[in-house]
Chimera marker file (.cmm) of the C-alpha trace (Angstrom):
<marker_set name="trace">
<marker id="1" x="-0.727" y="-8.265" z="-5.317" r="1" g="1" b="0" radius="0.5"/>
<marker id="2" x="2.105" y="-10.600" z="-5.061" r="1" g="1" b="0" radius="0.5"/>
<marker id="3" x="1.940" y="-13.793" z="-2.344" r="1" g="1" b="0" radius="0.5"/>
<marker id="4" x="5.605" y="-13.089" z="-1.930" r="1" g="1" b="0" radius="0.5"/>
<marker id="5" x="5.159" y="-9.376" z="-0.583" r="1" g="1" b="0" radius="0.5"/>
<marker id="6" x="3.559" y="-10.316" z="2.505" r="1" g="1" b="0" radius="0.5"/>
<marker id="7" x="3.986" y="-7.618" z="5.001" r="1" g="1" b="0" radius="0.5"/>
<marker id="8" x="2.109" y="-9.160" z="8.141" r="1" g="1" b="0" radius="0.5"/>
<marker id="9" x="1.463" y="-12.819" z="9.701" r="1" g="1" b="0" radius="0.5"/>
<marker id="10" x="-0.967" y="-13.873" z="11.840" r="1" g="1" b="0" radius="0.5"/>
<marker id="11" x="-0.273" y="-17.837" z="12.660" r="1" g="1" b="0" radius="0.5"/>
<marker id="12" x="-2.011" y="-20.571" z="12.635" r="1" g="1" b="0" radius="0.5"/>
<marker id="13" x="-2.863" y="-21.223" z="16.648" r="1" g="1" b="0" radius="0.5"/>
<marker id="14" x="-3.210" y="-17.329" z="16.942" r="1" g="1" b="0" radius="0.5"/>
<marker id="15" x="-6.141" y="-15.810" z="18.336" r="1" g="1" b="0" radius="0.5"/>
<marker id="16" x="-6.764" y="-12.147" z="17.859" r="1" g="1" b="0" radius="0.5"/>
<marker id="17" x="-9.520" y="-9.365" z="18.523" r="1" g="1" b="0" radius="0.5"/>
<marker id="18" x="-9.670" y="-5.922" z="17.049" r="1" g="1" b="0" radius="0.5"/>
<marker id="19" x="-9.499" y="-3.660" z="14.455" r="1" g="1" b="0" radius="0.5"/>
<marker id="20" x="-6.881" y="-4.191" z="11.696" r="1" g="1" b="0" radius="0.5"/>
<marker id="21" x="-5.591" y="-2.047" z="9.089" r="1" g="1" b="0" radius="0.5"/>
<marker id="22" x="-2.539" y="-2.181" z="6.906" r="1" g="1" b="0" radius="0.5"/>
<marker id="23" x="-0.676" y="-1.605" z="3.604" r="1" g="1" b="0" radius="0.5"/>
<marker id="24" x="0.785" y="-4.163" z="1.204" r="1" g="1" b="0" radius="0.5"/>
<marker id="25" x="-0.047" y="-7.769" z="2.028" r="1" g="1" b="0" radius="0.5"/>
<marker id="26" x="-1.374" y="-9.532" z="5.150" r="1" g="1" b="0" radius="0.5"/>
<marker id="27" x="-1.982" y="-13.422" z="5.708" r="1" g="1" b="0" radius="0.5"/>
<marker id="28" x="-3.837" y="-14.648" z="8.408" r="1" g="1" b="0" radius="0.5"/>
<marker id="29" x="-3.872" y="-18.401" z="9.244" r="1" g="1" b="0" radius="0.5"/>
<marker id="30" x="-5.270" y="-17.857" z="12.651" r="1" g="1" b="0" radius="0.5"/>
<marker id="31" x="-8.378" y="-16.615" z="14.383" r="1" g="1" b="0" radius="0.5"/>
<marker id="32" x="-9.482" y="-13.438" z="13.715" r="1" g="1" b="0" radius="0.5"/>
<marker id="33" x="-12.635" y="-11.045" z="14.701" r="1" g="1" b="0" radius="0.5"/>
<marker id="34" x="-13.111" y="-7.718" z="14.062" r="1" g="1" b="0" radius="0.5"/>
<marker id="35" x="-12.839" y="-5.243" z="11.145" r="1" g="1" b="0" radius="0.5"/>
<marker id="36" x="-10.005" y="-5.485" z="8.498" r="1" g="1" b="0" radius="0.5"/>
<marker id="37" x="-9.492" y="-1.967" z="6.399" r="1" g="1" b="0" radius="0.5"/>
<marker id="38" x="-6.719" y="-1.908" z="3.688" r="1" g="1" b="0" radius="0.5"/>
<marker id="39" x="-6.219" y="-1.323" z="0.171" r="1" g="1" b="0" radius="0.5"/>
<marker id="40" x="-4.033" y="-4.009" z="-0.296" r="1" g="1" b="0" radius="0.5"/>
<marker id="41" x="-4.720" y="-7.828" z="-0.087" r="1" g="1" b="0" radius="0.5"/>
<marker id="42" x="-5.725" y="-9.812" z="2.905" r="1" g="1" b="0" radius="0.5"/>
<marker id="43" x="-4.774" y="-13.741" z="2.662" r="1" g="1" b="0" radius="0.5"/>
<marker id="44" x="-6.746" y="-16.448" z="4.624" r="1" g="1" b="0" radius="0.5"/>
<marker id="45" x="-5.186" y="-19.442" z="4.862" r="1" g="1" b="0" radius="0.5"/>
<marker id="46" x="-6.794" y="-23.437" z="4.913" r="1" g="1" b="0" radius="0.5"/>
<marker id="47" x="-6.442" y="-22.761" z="8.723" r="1" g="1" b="0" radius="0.5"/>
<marker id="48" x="-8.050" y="-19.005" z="9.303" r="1" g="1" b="0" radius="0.5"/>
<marker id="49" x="-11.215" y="-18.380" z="10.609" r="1" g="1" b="0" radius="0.5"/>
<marker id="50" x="-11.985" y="-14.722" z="9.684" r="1" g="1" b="0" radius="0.5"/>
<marker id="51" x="-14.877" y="-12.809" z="11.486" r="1" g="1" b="0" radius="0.5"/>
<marker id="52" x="-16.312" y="-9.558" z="11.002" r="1" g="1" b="0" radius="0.5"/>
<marker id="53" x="-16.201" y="-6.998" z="8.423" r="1" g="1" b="0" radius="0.5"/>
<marker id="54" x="-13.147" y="-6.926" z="5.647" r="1" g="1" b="0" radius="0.5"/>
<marker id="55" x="-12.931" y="-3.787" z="2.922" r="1" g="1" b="0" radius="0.5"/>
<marker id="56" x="-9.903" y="-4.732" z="1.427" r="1" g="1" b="0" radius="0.5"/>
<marker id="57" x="-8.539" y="-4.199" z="-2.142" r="1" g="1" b="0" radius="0.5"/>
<marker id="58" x="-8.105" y="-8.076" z="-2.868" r="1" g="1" b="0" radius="0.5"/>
<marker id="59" x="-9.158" y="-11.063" z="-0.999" r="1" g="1" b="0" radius="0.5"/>
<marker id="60" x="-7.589" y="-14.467" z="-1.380" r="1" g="1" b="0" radius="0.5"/>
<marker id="61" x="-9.617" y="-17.561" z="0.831" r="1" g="1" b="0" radius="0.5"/>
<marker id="62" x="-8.634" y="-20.932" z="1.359" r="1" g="1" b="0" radius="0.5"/>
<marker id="63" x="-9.818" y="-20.311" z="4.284" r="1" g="1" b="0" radius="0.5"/>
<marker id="64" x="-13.195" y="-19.313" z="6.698" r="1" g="1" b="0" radius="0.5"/>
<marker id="65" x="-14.670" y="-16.229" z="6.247" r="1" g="1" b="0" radius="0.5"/>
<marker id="66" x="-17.920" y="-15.071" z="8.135" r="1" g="1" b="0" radius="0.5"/>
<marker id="67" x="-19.521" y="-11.737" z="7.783" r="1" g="1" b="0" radius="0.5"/>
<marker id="68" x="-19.376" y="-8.948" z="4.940" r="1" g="1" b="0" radius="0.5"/>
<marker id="69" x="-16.862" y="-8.338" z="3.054" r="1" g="1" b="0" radius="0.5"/>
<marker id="70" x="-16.382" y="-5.138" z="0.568" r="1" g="1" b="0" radius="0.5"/>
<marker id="71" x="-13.436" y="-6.085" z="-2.212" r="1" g="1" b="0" radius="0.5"/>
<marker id="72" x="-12.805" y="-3.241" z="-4.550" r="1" g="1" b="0" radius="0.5"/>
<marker id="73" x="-11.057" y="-5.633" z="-7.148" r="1" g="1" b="0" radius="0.5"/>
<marker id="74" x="-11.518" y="-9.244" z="-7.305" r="1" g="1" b="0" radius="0.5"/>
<marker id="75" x="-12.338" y="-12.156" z="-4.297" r="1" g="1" b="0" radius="0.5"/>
<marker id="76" x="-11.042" y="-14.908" z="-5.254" r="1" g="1" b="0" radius="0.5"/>
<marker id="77" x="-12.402" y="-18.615" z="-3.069" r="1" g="1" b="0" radius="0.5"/>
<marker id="78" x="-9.867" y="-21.238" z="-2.908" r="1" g="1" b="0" radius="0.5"/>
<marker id="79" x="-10.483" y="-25.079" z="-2.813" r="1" g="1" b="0" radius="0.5"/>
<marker id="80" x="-11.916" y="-25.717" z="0.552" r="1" g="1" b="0" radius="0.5"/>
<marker id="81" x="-12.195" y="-21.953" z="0.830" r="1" g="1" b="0" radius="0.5"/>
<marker id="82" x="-15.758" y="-20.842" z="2.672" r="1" g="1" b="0" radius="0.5"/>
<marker id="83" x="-17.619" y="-17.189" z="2.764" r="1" g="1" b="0" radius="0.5"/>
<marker id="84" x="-20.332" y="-16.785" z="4.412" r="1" g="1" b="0" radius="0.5"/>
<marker id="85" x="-22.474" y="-13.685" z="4.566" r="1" g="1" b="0" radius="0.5"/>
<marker id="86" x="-22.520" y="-10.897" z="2.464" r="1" g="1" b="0" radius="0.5"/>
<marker id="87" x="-19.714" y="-10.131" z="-0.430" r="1" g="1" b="0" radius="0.5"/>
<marker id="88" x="-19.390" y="-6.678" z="-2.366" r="1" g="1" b="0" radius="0.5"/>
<marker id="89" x="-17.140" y="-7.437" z="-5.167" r="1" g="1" b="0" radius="0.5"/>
<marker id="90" x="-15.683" y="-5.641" z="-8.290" r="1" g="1" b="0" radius="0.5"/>
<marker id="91" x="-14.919" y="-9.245" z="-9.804" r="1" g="1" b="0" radius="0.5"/>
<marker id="92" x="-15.357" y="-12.696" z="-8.214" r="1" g="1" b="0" radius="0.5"/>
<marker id="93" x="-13.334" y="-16.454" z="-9.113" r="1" g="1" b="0" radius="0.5"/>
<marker id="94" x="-14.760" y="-19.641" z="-7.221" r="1" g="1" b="0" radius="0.5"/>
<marker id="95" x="-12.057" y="-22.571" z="-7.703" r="1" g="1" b="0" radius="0.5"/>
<marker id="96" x="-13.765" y="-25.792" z="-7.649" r="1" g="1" b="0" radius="0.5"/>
<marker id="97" x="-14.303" y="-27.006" z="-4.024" r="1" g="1" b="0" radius="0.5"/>
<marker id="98" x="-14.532" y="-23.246" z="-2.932" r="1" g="1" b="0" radius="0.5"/>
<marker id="99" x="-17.780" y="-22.538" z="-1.055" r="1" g="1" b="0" radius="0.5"/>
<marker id="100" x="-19.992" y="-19.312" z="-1.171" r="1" g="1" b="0" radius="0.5"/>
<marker id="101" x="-22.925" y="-18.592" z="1.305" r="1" g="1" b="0" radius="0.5"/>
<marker id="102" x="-23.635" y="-15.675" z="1.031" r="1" g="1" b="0" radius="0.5"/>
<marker id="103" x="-25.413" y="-12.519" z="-0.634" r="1" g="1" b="0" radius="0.5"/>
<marker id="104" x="-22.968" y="-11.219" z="-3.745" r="1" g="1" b="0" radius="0.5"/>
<marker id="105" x="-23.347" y="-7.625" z="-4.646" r="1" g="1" b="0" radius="0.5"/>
<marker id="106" x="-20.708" y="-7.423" z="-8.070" r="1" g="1" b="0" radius="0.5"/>
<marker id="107" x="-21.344" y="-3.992" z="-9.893" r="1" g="1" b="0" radius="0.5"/>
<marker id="108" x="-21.534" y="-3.217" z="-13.255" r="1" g="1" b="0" radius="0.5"/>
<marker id="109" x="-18.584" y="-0.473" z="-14.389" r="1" g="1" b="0" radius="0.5"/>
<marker id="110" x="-16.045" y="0.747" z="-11.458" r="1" g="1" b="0" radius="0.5"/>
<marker id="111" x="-15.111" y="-1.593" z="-8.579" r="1" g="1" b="0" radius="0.5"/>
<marker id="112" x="-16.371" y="-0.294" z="-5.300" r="1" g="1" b="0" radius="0.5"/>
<marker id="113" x="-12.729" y="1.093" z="-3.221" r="1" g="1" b="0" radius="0.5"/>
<marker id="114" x="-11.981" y="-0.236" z="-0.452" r="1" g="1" b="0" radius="0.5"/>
<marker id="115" x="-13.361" y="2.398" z="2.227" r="1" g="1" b="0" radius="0.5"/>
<link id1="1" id2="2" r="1" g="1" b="0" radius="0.2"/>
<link id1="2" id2="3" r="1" g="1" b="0" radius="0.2"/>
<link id1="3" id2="4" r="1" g="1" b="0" radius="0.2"/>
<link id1="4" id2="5" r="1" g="1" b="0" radius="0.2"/>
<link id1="5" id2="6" r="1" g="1" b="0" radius="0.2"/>
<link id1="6" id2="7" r="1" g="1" b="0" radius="0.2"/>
<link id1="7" id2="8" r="1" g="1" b="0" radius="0.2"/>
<link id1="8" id2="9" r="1" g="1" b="0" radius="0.2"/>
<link id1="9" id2="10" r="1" g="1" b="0" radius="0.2"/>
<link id1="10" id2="11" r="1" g="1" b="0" radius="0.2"/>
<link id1="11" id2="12" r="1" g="1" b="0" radius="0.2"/>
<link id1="12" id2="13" r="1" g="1" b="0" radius="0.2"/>
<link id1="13" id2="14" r="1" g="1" b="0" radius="0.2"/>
<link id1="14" id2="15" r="1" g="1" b="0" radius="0.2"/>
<link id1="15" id2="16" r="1" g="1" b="0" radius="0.2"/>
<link id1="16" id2="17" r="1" g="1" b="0" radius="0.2"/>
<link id1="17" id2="18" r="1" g="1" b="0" radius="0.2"/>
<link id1="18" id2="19" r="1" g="1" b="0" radius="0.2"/>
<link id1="19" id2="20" r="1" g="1" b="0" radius="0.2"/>
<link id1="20" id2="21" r="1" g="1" b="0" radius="0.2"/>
<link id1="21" id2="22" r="1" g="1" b="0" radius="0.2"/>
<link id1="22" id2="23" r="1" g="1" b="0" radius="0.2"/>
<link id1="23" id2="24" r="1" g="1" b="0" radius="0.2"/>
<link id1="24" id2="25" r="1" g="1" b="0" radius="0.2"/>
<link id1="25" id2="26" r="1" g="1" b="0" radius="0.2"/>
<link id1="26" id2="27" r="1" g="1" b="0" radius="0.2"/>
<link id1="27" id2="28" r="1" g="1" b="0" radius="0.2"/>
<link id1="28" id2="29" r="1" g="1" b="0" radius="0.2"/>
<link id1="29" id2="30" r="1" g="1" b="0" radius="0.2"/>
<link id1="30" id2="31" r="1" g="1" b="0" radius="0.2"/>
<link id1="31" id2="32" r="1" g="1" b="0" radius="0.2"/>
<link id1="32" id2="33" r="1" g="1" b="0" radius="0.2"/>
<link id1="33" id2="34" r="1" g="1" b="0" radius="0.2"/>
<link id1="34" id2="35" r="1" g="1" b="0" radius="0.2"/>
<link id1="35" id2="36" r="1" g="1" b="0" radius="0.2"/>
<link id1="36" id2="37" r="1" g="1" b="0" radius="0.2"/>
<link id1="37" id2="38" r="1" g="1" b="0" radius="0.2"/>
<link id1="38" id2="39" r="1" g="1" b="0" radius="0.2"/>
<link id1="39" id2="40" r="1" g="1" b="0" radius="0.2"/>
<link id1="40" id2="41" r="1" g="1" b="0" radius="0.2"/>
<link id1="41" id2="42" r="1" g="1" b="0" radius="0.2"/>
<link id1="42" id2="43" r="1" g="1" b="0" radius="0.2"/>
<link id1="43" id2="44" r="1" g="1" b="0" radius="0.2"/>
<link id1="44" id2="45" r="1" g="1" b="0" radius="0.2"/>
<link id1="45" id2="46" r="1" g="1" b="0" radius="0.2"/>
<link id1="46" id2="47" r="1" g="1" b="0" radius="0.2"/>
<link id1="47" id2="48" r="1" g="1" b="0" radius="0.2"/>
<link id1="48" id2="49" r="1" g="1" b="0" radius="0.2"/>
<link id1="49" id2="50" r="1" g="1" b="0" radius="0.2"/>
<link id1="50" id2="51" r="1" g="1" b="0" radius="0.2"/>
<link id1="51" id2="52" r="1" g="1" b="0" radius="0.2"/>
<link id1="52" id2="53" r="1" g="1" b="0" radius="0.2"/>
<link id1="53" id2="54" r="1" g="1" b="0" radius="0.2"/>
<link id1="54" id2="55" r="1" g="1" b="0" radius="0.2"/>
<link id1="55" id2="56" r="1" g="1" b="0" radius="0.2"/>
<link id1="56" id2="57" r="1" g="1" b="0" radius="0.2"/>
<link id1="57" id2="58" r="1" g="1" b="0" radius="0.2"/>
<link id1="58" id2="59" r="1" g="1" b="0" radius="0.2"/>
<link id1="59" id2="60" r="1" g="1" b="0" radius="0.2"/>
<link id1="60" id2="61" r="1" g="1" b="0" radius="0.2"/>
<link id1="61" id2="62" r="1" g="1" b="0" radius="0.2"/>
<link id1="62" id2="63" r="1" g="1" b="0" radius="0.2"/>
<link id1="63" id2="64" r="1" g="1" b="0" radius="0.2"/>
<link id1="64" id2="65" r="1" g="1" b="0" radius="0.2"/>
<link id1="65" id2="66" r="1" g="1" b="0" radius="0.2"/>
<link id1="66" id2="67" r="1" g="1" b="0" radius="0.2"/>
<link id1="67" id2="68" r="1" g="1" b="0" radius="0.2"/>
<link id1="68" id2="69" r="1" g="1" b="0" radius="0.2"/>
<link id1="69" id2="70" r="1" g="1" b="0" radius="0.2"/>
<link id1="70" id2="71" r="1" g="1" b="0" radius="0.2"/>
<link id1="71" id2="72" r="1" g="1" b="0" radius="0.2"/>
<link id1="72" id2="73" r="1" g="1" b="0" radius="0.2"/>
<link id1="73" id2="74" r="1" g="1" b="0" radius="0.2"/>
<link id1="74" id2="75" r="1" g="1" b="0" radius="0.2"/>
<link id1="75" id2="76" r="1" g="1" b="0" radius="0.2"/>
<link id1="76" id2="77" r="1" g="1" b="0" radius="0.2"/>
<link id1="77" id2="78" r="1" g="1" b="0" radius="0.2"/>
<link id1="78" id2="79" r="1" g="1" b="0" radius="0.2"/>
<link id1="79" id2="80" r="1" g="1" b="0" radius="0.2"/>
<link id1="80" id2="81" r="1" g="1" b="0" radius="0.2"/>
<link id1="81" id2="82" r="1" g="1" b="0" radius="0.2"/>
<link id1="82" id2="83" r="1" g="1" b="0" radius="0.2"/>
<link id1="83" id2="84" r="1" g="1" b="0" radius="0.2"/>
<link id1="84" id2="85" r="1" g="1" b="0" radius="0.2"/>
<link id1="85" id2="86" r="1" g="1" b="0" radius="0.2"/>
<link id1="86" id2="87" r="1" g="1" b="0" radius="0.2"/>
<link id1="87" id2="88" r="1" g="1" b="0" radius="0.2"/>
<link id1="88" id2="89" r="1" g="1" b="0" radius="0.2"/>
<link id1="89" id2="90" r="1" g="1" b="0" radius="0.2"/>
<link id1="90" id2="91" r="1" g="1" b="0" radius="0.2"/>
<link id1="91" id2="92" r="1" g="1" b="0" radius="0.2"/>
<link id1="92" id2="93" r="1" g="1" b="0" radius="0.2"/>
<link id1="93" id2="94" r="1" g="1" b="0" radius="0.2"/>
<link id1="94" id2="95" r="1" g="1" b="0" radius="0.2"/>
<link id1="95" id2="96" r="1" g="1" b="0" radius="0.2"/>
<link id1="96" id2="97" r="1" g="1" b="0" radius="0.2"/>
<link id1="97" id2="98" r="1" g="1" b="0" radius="0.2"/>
<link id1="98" id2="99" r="1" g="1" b="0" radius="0.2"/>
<link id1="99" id2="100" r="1" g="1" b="0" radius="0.2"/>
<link id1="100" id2="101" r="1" g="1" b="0" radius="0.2"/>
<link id1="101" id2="102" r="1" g="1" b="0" radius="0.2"/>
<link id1="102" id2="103" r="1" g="1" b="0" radius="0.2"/>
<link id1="103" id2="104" r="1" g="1" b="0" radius="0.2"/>
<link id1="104" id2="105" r="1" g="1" b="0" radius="0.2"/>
<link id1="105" id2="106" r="1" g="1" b="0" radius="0.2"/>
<link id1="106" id2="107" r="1" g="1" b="0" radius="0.2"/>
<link id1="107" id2="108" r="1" g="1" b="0" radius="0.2"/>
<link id1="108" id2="109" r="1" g="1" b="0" radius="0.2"/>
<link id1="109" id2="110" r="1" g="1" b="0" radius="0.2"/>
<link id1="110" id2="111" r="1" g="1" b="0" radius="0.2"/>
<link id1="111" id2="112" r="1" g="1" b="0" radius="0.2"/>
<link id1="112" id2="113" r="1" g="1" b="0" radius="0.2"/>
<link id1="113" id2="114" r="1" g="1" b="0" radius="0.2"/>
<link id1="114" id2="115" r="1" g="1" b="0" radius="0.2"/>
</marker_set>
């Protein structure tokens, strides 16, 4: 998934609290809490606090993410990038700086979809 094919924003200053699910692209450099459901990519940015559940096909942190999230292709934890909880992966890439606290579930074979 492209950076550049971003199909939804949520700003920094933003607070929001539902149930999310899109195609394509979203960033979020915000607050969020609730559930995220796409098969496309979901983009934290150094300022988003994410919490709740994410099954998403791609994540990309730089930012805060707190509770499990199911990736059916790769996670991938920015500098200064946090998860914490539980992560279900089909690959994973820690930059240095990037934080993980959390249980990590990557399978052998397939990548688990995004559900």
């Amino acid at each position: 998934m492209n950076k550049d094919e971003i199909s939804a924003f949520l700003g920094a200053g933003t607070e929001y609290t539902g149930d999310l699910s899109f195609k394509g692209a979203v960033r979020i450099d915000g607050i969020f809490k609730g559930n995220i459901l796409s098969e496309g990519a979901l983009i934290a940015g150094k300022e988003a606090l994410i919490q709740g559940e994410a099954r998403v096909g791609e994540l990309i942190l730089a930012g805060m993410f707190e509770g499990v999230a199911h990736v059916a292709h790769r996670a991938t934890i920015h500098k200064g990038g946090e998860l914490k909880g539980t992560l279900y992966a089909g690959a994973l890439v820690i930059e240095e700086g990037g934080r993980l606290n959390a249980e990590i579930h990557v399978p052998d074979g397939q990548p688990s979809p995004a559900e």
